[in-house]
N, C-alpha and C positions, 0 to 999 in steps of 0.2 A: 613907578607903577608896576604892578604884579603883572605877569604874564597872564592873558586871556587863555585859557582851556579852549582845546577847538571841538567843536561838534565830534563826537565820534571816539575820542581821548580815552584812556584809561588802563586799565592792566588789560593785557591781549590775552587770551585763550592759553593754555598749555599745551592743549590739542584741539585745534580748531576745525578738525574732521572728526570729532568725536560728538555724536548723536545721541543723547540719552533716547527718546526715543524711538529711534532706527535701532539703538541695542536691545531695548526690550521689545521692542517690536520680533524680530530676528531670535530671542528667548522666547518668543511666543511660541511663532513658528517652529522652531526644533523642540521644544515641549510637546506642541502638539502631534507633529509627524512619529515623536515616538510612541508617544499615549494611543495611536490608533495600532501599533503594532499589541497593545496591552501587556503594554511596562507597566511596573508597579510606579505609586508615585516614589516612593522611596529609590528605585535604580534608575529612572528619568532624573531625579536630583544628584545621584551618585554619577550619573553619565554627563550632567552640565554642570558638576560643582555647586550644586546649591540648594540652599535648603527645602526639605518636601513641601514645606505650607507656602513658599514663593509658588514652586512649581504648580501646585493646585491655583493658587490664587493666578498664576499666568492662565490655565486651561480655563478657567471660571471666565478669565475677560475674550478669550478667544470662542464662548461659549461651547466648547465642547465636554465639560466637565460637569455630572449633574448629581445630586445626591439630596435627599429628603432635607437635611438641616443647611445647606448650602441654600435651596429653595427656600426655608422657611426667613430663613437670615435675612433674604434680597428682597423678598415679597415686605417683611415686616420692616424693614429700611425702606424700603421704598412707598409707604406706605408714609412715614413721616417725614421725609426727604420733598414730598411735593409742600411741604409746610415748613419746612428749618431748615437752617443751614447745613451741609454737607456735615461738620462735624457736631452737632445740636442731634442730627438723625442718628449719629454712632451712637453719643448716648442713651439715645430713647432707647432703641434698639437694645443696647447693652441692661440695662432698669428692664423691658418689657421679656425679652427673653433668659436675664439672671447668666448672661455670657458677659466675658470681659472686655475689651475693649479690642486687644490684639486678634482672638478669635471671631467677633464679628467684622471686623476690616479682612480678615485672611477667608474670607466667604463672599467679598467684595470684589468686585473687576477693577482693575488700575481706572483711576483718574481720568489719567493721563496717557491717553499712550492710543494705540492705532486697532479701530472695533470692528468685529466683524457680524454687522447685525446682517439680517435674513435679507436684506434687500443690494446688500454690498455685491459688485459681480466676481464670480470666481475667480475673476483674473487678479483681483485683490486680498483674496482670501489664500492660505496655505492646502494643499492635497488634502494634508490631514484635516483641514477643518471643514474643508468642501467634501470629505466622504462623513463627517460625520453630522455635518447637514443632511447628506441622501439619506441617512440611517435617520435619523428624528423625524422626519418627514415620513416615511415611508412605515415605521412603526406606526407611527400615528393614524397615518390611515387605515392598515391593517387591523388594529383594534377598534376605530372607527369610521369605517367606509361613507364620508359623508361627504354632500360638494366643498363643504369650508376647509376639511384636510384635505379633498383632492386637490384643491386648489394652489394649497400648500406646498407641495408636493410639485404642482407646474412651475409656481417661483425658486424653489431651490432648484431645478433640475434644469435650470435654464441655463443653453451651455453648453449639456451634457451631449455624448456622442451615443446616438440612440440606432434602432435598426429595424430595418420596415420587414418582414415576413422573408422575401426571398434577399435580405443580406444588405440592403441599400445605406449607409451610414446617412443621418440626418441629422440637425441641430437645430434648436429653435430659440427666438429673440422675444422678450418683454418689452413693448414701449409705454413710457409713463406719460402719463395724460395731467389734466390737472388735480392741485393737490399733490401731484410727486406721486401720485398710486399708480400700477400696472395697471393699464384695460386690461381689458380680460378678451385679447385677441392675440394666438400663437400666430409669431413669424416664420417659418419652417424654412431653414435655409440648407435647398440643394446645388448640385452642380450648376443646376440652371437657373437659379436665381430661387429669390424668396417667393413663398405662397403664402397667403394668410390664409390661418385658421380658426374658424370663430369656434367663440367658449359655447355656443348653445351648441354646435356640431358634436364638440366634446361629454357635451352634457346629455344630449341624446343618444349617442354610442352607451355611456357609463349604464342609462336606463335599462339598455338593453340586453346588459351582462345578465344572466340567468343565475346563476351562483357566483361569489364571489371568490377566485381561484380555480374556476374549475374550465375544463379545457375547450376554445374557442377555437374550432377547423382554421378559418379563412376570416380576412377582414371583414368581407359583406356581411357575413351572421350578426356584426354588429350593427347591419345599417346598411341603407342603401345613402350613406351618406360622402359629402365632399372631403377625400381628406383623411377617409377612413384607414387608411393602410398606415399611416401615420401614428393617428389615432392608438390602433392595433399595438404596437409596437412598443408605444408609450406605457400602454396599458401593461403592456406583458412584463415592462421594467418594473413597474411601480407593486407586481405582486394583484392584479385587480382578473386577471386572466394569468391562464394557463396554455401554451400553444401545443401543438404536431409534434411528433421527436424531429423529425423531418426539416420543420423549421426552425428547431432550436438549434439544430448544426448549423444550418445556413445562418442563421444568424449570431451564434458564437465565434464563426472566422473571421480572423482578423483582416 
């Protein structure tokens, strides 16, 4: 009788610490930390050995890469991808917009590999691709000041190390409710524990800005509201107000 195969059998690894994965994951990351310094794609490839349309096509899947035909490429893939097969949508794709096959996959985010969508927390995401979250966000609203970007703009920033008027460092938490969505209730985590802060708080301050960018004395101007120094602070990061020179010191030391 032949010998029975055991569970498990077979040719072993060559490197069994070797991570496809974890390695592009890791080419993400250093793609992206240098793209935020505005390398070209071409010396970000020359700087990791690799060809430029990988390196886009890494920054595309770490989303911080963005350009008119990239956009038109993912929108119109995506658009048949809810109807066909992953590789059924290249084609379409390829036919609807008269591109080849390699060009619409190099305008694609990997498969395969580790995503950084808007609701990932920082502590997951790379430096570089958490500042160019604050930048999307923040442009965003700047062009249009409305609650659905400002909104925007509270979920990527969650995290971040913010500063109340006279200099106080503060952070604030998202908890997700059902459905997996944020409420729309700031955690404001200080020395002494957390404060919640409700979004109509938020929402009522924003009312009360008089120009957008223009300069704001003292938290109260916004409101005799709970929370408002906070509030203030937020504001001043996201470009929605302007403060005191006075308190722009106090709040630039580190």
């Amino acid at each position: 009788m032949s010998n029975t195969r055991k569970p498990g059998g077979g040719r072993k690894p060559s490197k069994p610490e070797y991570s496809a994965a974890k390695n592009l994951a890791q080419q993400m990351k250093t793609a992206t930390d240098l793209y935020t310094d505005k390398m070209s794609l071409q010396a970000i490839a020359d700087a990791l050995s690799l060809n430029p349309i990988k390196v886009r096509k890494l920054l595309i899947t770490a989303e911080v890469y963005e350009s008119d035909t990239a956009k038109l490429v993912q929108q119109t893939f995506g658009s048949f991808r809810s109807t066909q097969s992953y590789s059924a949508a290249v084609s379409s794709t390829m036919s609807a917009l008269q591109l080849s096959r390699p060009s619409v996959t190099s305008y694609l985010p990997y498969e395969k590999c580790v995503y950084f969508p808007e609701e990932a927390d920082a502590s997951n995401i790379s430096t570089g691709a958490e500042r160019q979250r604050h930048y999307r966000a923040v442009i965003a609203l700047r062009k249009d000041p409305c609650e659905e970007n400002l909104w925007k703009c509270v979920v990527a920033f969650r995290g971040y190390k913010f500063k109340t008027m006279s200099g106080l460092l503060f952070t604030y938490k998202l908890k997700k409710g059902r459905g997996d969505e944020f409420t729309k209730e700031l955690w404001i985590d200080r020395r002494e524990g957390s404060k919640s802060l409700a979004w109509s708080s938020v929402m009522l301050a924003y009312h009360n800005i008089g120009k957008i960018g223009e300069v704001v004395d003292r938290p109260k101007a916004l409101g005799d509201i709970r929370g408002v120094s906070y509030i203030y602070g937020l504001f001043y990061r996201l470009g929605l107000i302007d403060v005191p020179d006075k308190a722009k010191e106090k709040m630039a030391k580190q």
